[in-house]
N, CA, C and O atoms as a Maestro MAE file, in Angstrom:
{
 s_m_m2io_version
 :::
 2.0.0
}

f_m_ct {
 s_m_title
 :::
 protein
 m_atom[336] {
  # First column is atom index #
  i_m_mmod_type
  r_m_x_coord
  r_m_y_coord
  r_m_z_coord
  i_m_residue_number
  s_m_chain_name
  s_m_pdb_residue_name
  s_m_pdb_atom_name
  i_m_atomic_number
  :::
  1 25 126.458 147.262 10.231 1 A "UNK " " N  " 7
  2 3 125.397 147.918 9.516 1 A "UNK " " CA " 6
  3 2 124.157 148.062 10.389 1 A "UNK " " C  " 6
  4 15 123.360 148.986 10.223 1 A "UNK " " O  " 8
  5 25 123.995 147.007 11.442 2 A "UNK " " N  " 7
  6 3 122.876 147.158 12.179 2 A "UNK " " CA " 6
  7 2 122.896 148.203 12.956 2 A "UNK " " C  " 6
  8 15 121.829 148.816 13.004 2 A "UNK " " O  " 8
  9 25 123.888 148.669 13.673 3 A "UNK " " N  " 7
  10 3 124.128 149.528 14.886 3 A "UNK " " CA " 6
  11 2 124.116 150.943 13.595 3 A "UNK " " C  " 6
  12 15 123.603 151.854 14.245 3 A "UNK " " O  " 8
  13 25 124.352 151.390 12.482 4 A "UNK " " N  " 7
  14 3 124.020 152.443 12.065 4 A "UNK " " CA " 6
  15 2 122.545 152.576 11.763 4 A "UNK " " C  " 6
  16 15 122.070 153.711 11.811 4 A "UNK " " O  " 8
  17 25 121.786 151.590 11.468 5 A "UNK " " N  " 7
  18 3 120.528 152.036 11.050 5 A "UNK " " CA " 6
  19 2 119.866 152.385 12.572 5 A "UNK " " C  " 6
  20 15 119.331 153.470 12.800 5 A "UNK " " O  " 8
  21 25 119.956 151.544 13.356 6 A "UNK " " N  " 7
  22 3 119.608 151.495 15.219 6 A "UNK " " CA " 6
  23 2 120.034 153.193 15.284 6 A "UNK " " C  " 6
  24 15 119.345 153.813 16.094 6 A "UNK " " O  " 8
  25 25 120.864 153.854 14.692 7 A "UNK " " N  " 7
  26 3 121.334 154.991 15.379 7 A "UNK " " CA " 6
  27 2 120.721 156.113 14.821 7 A "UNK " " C  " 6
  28 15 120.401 157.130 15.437 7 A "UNK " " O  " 8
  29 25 120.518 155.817 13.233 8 A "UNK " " N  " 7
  30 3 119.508 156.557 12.554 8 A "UNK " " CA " 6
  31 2 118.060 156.450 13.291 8 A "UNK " " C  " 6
  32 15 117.372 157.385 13.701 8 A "UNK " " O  " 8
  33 25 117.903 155.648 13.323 9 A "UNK " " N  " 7
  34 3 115.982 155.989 13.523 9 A "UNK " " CA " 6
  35 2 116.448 156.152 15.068 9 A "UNK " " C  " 6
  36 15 115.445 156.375 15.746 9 A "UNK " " O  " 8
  37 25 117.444 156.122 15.735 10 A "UNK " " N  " 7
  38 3 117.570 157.176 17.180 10 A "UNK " " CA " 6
  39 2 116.987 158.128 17.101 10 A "UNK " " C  " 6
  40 15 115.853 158.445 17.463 10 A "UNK " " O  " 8
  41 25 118.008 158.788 16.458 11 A "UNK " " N  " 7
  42 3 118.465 160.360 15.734 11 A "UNK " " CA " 6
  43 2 116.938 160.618 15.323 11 A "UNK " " C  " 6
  44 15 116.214 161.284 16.063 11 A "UNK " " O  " 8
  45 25 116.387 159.977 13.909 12 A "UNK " " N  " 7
  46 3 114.771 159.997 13.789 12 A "UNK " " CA " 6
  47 2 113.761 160.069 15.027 12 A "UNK " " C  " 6
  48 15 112.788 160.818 15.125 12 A "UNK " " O  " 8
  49 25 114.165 159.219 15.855 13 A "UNK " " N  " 7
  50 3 113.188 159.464 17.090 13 A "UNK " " CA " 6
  51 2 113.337 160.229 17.852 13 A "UNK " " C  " 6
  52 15 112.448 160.651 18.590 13 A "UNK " " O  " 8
  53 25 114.711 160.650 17.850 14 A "UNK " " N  " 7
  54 3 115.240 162.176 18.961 14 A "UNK " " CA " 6
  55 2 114.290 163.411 18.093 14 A "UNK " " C  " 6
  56 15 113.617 164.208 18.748 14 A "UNK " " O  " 8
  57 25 114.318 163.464 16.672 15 A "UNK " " N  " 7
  58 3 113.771 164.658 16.281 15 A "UNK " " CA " 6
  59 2 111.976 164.598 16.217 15 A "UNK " " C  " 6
  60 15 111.306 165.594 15.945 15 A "UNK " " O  " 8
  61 25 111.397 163.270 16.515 16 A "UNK " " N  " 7
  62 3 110.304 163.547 16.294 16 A "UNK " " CA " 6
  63 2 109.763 163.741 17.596 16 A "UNK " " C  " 6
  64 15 108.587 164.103 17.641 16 A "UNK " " O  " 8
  65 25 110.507 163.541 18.884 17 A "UNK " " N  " 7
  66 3 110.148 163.540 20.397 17 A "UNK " " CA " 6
  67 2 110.237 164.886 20.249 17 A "UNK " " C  " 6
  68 15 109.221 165.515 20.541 17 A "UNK " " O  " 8
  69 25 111.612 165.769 19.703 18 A "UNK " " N  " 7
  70 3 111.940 167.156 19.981 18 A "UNK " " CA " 6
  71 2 110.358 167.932 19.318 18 A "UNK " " C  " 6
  72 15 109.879 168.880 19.942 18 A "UNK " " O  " 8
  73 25 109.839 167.540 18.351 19 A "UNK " " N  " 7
  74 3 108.766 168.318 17.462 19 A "UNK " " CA " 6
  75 2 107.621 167.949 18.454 19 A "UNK " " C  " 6
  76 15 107.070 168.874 19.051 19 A "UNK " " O  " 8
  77 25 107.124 166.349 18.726 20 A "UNK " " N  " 7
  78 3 106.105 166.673 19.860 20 A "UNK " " CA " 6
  79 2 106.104 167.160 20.929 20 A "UNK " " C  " 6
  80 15 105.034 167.521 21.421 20 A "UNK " " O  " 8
  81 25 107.519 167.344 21.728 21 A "UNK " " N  " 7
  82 3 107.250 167.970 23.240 21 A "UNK " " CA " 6
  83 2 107.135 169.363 23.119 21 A "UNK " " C  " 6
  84 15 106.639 169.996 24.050 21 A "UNK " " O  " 8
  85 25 107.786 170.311 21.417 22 A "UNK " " N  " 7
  86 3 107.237 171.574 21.363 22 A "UNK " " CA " 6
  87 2 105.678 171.479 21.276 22 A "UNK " " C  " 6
  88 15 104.949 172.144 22.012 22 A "UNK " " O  " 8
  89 25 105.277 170.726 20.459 23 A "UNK " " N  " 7
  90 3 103.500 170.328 20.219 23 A "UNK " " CA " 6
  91 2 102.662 170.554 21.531 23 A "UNK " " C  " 6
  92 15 101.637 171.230 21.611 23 A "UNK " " O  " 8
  93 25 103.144 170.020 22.318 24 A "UNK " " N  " 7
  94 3 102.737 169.489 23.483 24 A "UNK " " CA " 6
  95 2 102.629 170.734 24.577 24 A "UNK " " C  " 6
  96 15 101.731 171.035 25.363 24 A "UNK " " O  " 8
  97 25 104.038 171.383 24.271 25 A "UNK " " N  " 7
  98 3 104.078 172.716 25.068 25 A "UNK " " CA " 6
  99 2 102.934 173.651 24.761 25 A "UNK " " C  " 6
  100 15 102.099 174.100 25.547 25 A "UNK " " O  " 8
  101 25 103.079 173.890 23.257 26 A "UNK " " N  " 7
  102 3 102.060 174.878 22.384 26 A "UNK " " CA " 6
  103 2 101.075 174.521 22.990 26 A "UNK " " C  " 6
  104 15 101.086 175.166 24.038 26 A "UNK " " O  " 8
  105 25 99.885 173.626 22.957 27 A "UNK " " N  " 7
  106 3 98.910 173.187 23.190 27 A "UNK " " CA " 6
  107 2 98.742 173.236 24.999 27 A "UNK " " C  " 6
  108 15 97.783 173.388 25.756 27 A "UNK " " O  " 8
  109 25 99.716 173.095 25.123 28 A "UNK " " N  " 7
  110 3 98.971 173.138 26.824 28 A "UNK " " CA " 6
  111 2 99.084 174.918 27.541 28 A "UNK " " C  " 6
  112 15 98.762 175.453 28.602 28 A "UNK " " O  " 8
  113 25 99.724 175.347 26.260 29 A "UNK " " N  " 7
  114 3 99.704 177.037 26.296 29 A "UNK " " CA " 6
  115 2 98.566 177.462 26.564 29 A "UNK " " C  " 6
  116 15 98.006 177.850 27.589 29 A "UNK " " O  " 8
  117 25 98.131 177.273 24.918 30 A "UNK " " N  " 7
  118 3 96.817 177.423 24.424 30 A "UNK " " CA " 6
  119 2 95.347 177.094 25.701 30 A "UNK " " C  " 6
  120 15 94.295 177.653 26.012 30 A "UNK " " O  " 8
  121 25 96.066 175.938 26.074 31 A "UNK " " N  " 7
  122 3 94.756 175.006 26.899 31 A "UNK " " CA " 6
  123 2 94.730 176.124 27.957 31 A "UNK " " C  " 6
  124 15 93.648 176.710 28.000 31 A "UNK " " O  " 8
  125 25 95.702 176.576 28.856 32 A "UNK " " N  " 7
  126 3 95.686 177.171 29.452 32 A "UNK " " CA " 6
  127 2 95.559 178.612 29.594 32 A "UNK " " C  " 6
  128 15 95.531 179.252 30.645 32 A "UNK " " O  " 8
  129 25 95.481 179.060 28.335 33 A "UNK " " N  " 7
  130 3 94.998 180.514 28.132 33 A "UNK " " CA " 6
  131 2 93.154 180.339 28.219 33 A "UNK " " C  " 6
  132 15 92.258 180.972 28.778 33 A "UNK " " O  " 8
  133 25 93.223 179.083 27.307 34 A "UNK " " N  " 7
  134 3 91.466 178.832 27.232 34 A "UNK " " CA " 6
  135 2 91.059 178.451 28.528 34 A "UNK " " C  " 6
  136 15 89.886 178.777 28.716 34 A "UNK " " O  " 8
  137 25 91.455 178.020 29.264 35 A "UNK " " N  " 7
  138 3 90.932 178.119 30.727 35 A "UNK " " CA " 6
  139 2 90.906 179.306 31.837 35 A "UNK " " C  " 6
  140 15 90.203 179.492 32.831 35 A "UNK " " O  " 8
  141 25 91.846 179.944 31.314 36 A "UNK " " N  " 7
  142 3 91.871 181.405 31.793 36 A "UNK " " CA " 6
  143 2 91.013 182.261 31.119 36 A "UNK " " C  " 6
  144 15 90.736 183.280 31.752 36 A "UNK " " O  " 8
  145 25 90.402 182.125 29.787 37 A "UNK " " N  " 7
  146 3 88.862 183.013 29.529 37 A "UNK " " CA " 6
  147 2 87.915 182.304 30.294 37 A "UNK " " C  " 6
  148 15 87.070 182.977 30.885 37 A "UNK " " O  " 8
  149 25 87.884 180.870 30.418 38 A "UNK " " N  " 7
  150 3 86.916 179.838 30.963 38 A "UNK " " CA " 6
  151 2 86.274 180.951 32.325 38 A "UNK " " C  " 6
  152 15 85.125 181.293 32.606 38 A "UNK " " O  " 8
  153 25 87.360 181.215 32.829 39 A "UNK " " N  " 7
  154 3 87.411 181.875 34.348 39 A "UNK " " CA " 6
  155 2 86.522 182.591 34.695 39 A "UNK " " C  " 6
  156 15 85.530 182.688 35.418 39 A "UNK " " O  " 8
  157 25 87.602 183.440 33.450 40 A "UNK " " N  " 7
  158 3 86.863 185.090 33.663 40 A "UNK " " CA " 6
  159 2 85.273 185.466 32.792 40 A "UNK " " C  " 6
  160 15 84.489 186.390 33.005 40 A "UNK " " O  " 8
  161 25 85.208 184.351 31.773 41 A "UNK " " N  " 7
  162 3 83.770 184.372 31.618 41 A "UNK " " CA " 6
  163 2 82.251 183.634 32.777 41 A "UNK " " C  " 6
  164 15 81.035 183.810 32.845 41 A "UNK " " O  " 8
  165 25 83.270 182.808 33.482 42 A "UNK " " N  " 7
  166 3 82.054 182.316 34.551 42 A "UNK " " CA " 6
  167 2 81.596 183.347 35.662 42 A "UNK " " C  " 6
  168 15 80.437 183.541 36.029 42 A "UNK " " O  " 8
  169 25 83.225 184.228 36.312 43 A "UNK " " N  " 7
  170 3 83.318 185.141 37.199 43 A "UNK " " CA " 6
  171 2 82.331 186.236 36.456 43 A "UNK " " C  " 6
  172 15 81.398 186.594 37.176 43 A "UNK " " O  " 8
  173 25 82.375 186.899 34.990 44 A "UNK " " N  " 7
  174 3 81.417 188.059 34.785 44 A "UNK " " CA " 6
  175 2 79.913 187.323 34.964 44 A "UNK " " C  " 6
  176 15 78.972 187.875 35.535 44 A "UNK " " O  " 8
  177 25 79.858 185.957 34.363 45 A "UNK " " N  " 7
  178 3 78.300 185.212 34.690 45 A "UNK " " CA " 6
  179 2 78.295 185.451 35.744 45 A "UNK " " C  " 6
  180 15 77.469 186.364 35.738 45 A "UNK " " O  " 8
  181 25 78.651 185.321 36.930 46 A "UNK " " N  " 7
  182 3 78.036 185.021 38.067 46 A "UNK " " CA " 6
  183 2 77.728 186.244 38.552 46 A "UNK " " C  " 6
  184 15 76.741 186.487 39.246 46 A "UNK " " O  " 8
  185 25 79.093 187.536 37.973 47 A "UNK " " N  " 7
  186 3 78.509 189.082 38.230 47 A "UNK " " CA " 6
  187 2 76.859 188.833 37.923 47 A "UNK " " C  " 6
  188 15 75.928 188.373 38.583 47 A "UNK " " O  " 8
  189 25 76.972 189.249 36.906 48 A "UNK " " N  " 7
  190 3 75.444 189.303 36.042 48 A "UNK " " CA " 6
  191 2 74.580 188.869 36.468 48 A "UNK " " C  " 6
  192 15 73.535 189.500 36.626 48 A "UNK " " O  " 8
  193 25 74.762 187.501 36.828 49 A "UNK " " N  " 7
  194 3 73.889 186.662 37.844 49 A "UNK " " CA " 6
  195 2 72.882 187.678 39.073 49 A "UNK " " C  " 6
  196 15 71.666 187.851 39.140 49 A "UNK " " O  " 8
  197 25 74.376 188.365 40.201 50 A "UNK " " N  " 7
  198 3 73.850 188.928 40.865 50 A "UNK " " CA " 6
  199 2 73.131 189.751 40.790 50 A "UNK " " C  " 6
  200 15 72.092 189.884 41.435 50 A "UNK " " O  " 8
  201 25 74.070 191.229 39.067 51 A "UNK " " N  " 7
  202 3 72.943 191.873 39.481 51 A "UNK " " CA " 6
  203 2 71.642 191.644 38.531 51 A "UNK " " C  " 6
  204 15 70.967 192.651 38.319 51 A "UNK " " O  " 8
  205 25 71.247 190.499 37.975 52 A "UNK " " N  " 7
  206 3 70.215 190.045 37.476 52 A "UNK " " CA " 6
  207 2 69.208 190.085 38.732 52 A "UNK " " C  " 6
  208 15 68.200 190.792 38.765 52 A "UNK " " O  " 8
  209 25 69.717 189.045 39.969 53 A "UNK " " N  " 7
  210 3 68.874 189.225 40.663 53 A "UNK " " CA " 6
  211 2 68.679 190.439 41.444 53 A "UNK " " C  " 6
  212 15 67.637 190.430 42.100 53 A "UNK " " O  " 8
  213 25 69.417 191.503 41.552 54 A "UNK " " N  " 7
  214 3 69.007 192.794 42.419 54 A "UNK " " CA " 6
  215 2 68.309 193.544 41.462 54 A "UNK " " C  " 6
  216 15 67.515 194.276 42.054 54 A "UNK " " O  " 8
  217 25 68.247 193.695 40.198 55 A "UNK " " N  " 7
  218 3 67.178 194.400 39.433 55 A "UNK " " CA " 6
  219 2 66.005 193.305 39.349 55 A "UNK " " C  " 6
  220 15 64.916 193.521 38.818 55 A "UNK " " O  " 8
  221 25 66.330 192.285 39.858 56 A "UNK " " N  " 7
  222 3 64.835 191.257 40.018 56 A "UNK " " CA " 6
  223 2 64.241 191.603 41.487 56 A "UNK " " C  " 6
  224 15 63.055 191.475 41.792 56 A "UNK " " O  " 8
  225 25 64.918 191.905 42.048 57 A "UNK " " N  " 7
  226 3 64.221 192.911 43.496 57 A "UNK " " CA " 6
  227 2 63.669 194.266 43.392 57 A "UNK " " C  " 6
  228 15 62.685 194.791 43.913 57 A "UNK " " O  " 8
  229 25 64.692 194.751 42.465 58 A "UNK " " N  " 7
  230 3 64.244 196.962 42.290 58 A "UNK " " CA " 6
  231 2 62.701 196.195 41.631 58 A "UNK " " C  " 6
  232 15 61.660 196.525 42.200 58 A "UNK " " O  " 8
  233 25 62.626 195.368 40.654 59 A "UNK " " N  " 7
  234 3 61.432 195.482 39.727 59 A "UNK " " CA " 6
  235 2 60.026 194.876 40.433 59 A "UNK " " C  " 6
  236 15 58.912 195.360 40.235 59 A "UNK " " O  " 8
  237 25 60.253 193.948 41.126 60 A "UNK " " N  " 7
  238 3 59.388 193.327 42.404 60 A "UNK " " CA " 6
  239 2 58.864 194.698 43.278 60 A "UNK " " C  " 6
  240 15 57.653 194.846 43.439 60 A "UNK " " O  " 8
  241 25 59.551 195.409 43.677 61 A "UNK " " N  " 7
  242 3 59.635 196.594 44.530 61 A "UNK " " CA " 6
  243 2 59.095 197.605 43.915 61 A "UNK " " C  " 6
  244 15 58.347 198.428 44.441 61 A "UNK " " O  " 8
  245 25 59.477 197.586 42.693 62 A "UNK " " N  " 7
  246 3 58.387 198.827 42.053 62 A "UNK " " CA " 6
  247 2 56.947 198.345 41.711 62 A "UNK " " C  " 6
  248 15 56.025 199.126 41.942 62 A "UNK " " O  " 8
  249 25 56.654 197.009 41.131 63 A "UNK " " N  " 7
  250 3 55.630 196.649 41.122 63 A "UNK " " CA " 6
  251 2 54.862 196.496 42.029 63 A "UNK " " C  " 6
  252 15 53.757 196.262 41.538 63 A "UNK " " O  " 8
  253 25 54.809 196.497 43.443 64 A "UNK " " N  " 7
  254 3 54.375 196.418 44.747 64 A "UNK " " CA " 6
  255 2 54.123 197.842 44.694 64 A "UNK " " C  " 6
  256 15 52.938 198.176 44.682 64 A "UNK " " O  " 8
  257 25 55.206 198.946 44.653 65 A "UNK " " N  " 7
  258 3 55.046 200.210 44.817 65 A "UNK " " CA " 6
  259 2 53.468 200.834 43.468 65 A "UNK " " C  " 6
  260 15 52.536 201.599 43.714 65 A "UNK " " O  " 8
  261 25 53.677 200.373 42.648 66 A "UNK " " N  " 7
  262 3 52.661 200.366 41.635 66 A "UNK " " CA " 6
  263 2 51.400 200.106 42.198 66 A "UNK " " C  " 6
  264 15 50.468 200.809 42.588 66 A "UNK " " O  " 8
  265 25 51.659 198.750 42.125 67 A "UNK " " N  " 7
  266 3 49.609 198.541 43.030 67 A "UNK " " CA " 6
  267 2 49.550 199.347 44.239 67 A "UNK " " C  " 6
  268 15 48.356 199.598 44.404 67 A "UNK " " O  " 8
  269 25 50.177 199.833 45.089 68 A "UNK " " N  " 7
  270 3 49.958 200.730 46.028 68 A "UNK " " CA " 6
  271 2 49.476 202.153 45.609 68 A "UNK " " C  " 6
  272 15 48.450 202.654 46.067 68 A "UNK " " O  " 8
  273 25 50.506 202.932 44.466 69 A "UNK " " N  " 7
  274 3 49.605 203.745 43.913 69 A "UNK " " CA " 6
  275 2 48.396 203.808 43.432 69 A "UNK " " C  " 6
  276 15 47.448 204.535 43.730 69 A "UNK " " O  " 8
  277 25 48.546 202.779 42.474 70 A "UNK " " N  " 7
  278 3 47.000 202.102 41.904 70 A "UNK " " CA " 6
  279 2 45.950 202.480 42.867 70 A "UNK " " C  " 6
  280 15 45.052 203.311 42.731 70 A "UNK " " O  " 8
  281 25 46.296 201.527 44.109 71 A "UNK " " N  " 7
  282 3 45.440 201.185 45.000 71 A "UNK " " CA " 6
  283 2 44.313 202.938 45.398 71 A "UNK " " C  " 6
  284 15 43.162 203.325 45.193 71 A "UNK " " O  " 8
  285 25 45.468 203.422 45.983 72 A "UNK " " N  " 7
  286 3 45.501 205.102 46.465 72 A "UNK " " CA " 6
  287 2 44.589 205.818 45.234 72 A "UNK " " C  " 6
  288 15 43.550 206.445 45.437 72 A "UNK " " O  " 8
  289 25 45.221 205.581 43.883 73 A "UNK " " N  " 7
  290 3 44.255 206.173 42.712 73 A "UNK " " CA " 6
  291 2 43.283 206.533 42.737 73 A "UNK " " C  " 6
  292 15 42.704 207.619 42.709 73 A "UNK " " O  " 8
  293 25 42.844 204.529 42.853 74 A "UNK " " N  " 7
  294 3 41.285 204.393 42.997 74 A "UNK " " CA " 6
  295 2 40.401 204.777 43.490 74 A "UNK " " C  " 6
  296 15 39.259 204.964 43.069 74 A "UNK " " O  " 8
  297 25 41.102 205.020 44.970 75 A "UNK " " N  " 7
  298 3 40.018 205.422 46.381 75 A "UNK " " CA " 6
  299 2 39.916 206.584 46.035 75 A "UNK " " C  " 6
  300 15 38.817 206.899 45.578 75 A "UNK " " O  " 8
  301 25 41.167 207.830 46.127 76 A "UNK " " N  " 7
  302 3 40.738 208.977 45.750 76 A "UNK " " CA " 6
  303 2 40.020 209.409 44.539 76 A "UNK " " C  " 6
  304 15 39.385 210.461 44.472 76 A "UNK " " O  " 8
  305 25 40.181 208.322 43.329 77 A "UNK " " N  " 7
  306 3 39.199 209.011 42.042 77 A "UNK " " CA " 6
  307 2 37.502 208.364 42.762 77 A "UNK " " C  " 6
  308 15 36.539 208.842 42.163 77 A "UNK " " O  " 8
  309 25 37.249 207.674 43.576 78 A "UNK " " N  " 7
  310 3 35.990 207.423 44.262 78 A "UNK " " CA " 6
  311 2 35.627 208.628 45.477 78 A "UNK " " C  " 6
  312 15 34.558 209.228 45.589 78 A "UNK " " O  " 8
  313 25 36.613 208.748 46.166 79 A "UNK " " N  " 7
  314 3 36.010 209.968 46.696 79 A "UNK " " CA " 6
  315 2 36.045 211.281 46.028 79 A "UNK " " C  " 6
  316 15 35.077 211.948 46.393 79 A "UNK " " O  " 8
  317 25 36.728 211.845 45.262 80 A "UNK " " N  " 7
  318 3 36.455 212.804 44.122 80 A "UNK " " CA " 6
  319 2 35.010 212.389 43.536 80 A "UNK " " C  " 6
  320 15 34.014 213.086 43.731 80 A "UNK " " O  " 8
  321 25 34.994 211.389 42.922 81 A "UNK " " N  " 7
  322 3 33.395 210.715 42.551 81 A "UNK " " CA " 6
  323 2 31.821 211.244 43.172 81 A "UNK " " C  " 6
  324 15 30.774 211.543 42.597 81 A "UNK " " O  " 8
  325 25 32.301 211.187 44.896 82 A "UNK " " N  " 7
  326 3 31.900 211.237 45.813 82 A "UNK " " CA " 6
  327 2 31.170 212.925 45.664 82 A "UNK " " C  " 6
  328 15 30.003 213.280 45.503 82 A "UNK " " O  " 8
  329 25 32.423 213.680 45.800 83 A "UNK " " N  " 7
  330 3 31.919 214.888 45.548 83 A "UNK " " CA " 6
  331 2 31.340 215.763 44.602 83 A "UNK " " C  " 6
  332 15 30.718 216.792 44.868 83 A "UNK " " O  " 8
  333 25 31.688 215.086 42.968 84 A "UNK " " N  " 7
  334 3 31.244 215.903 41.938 84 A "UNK " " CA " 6
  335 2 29.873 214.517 41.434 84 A "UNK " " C  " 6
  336 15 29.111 214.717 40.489 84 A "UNK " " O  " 8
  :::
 }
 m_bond[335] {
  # First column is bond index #
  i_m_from
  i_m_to
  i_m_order
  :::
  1 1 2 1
  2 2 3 1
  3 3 4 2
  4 3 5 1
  5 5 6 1
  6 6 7 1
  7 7 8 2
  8 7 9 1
  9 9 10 1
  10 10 11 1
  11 11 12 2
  12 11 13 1
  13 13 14 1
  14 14 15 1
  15 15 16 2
  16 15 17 1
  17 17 18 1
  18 18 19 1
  19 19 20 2
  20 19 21 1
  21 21 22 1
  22 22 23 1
  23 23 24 2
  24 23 25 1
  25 25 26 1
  26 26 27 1
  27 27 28 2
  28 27 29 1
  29 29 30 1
  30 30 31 1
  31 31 32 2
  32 31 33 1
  33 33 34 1
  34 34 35 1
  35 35 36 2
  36 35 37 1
  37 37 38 1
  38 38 39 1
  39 39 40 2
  40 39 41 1
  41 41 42 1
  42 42 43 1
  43 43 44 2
  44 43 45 1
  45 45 46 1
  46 46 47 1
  47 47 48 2
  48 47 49 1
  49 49 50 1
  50 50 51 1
  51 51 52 2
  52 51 53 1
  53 53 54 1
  54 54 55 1
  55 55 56 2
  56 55 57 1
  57 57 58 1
  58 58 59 1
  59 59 60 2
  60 59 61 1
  61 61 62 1
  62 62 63 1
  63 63 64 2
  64 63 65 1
  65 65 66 1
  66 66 67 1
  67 67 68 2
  68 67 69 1
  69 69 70 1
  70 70 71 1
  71 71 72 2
  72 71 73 1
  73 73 74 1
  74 74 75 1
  75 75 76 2
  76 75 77 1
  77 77 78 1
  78 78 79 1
  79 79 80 2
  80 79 81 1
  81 81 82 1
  82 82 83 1
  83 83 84 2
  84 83 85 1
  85 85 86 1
  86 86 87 1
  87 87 88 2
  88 87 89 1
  89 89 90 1
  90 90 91 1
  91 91 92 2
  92 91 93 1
  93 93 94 1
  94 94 95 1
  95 95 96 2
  96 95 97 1
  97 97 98 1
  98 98 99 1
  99 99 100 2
  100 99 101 1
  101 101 102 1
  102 102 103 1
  103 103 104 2
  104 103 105 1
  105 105 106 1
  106 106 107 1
  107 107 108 2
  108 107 109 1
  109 109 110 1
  110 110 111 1
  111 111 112 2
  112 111 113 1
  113 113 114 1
  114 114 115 1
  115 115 116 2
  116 115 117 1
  117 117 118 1
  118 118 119 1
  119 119 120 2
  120 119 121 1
  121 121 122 1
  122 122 123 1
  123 123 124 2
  124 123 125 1
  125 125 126 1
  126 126 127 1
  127 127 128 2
  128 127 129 1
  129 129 130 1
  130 130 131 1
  131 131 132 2
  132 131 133 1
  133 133 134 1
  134 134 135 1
  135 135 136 2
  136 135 137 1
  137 137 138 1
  138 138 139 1
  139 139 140 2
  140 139 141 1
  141 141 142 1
  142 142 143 1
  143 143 144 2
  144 143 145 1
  145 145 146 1
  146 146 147 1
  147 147 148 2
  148 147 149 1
  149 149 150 1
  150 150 151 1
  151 151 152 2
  152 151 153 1
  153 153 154 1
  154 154 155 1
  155 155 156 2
  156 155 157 1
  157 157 158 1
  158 158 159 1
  159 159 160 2
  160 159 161 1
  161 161 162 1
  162 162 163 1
  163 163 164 2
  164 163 165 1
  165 165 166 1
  166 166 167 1
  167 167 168 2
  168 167 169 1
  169 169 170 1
  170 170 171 1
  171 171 172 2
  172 171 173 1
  173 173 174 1
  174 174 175 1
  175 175 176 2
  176 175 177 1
  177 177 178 1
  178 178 179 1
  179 179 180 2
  180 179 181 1
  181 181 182 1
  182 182 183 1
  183 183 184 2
  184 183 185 1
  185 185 186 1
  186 186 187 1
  187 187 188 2
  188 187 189 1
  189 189 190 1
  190 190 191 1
  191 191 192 2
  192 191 193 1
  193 193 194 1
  194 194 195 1
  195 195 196 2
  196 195 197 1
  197 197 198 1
  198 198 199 1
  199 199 200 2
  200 199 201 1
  201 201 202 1
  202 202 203 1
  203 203 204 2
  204 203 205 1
  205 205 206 1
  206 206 207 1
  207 207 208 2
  208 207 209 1
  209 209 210 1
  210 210 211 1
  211 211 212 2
  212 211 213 1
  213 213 214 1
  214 214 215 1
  215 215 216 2
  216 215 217 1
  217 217 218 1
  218 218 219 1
  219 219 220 2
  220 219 221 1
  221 221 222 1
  222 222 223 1
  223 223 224 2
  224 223 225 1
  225 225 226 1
  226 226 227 1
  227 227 228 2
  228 227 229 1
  229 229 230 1
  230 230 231 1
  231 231 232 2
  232 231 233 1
  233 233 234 1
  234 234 235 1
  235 235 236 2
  236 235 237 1
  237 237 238 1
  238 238 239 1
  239 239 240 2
  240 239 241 1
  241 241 242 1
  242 242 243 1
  243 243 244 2
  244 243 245 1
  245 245 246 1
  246 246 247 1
  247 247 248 2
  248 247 249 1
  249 249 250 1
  250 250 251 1
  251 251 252 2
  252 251 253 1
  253 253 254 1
  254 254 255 1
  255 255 256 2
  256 255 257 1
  257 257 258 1
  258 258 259 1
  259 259 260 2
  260 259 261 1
  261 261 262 1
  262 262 263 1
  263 263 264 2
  264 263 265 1
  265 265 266 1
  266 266 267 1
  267 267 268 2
  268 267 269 1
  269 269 270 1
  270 270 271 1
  271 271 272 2
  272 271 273 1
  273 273 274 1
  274 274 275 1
  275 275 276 2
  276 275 277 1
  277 277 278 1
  278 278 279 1
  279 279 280 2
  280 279 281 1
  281 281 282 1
  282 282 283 1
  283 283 284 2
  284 283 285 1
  285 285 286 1
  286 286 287 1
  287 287 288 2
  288 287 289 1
  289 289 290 1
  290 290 291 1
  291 291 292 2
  292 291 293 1
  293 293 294 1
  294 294 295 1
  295 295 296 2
  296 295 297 1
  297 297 298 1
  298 298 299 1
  299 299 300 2
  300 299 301 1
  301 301 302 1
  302 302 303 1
  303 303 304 2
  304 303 305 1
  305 305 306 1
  306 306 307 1
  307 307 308 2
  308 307 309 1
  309 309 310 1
  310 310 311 1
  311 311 312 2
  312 311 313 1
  313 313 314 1
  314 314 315 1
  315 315 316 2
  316 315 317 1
  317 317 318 1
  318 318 319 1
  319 319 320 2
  320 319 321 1
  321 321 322 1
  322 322 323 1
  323 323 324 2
  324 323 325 1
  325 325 326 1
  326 326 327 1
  327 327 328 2
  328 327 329 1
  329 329 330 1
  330 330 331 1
  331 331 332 2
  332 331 333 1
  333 333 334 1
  334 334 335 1
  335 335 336 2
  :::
 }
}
């Protein structure tokens, strides 16, 4: 009688190993799909990143270009001044 119950909760433990190592598969699917957005969302950050900073240069560059006009404005609305 002992060696049948020993063989049952085998059998019981064969089917509950068979249900976690599918568990186990599923999940490390999953894990690994979620690390594969992980990826490709850091790779578009770091895009963005860059061109965050090259429109942080165009805008530096126009603002420089700005006070230079400015600058030019001024003098000529003073020498216009000058004449009328």
């Amino acid at each position: 009688m002992r060696i049948s119950t020993l063989k049952k909760r085998i059998c019981s433990e064969c089917s509950i190993n068979i249900e976690l190592t599918s568990s186990i598969k599923e999940l490390e699917a999953k894990n690994s799909a979620k690390v594969d957005q992980i990826m490709f969302i850091r790779k578009e950050f770091e895009g963005e990143k860059y061109n965050n900073s090259n429109l942080q240069v165009k805008i530096n560059s126009l603002n420089n270009h700005n006070r230079v006009i400015t600058t030019q404005n001024e003098e000529l609305t003073r020498e216009l001044n000058q004449f009328f």
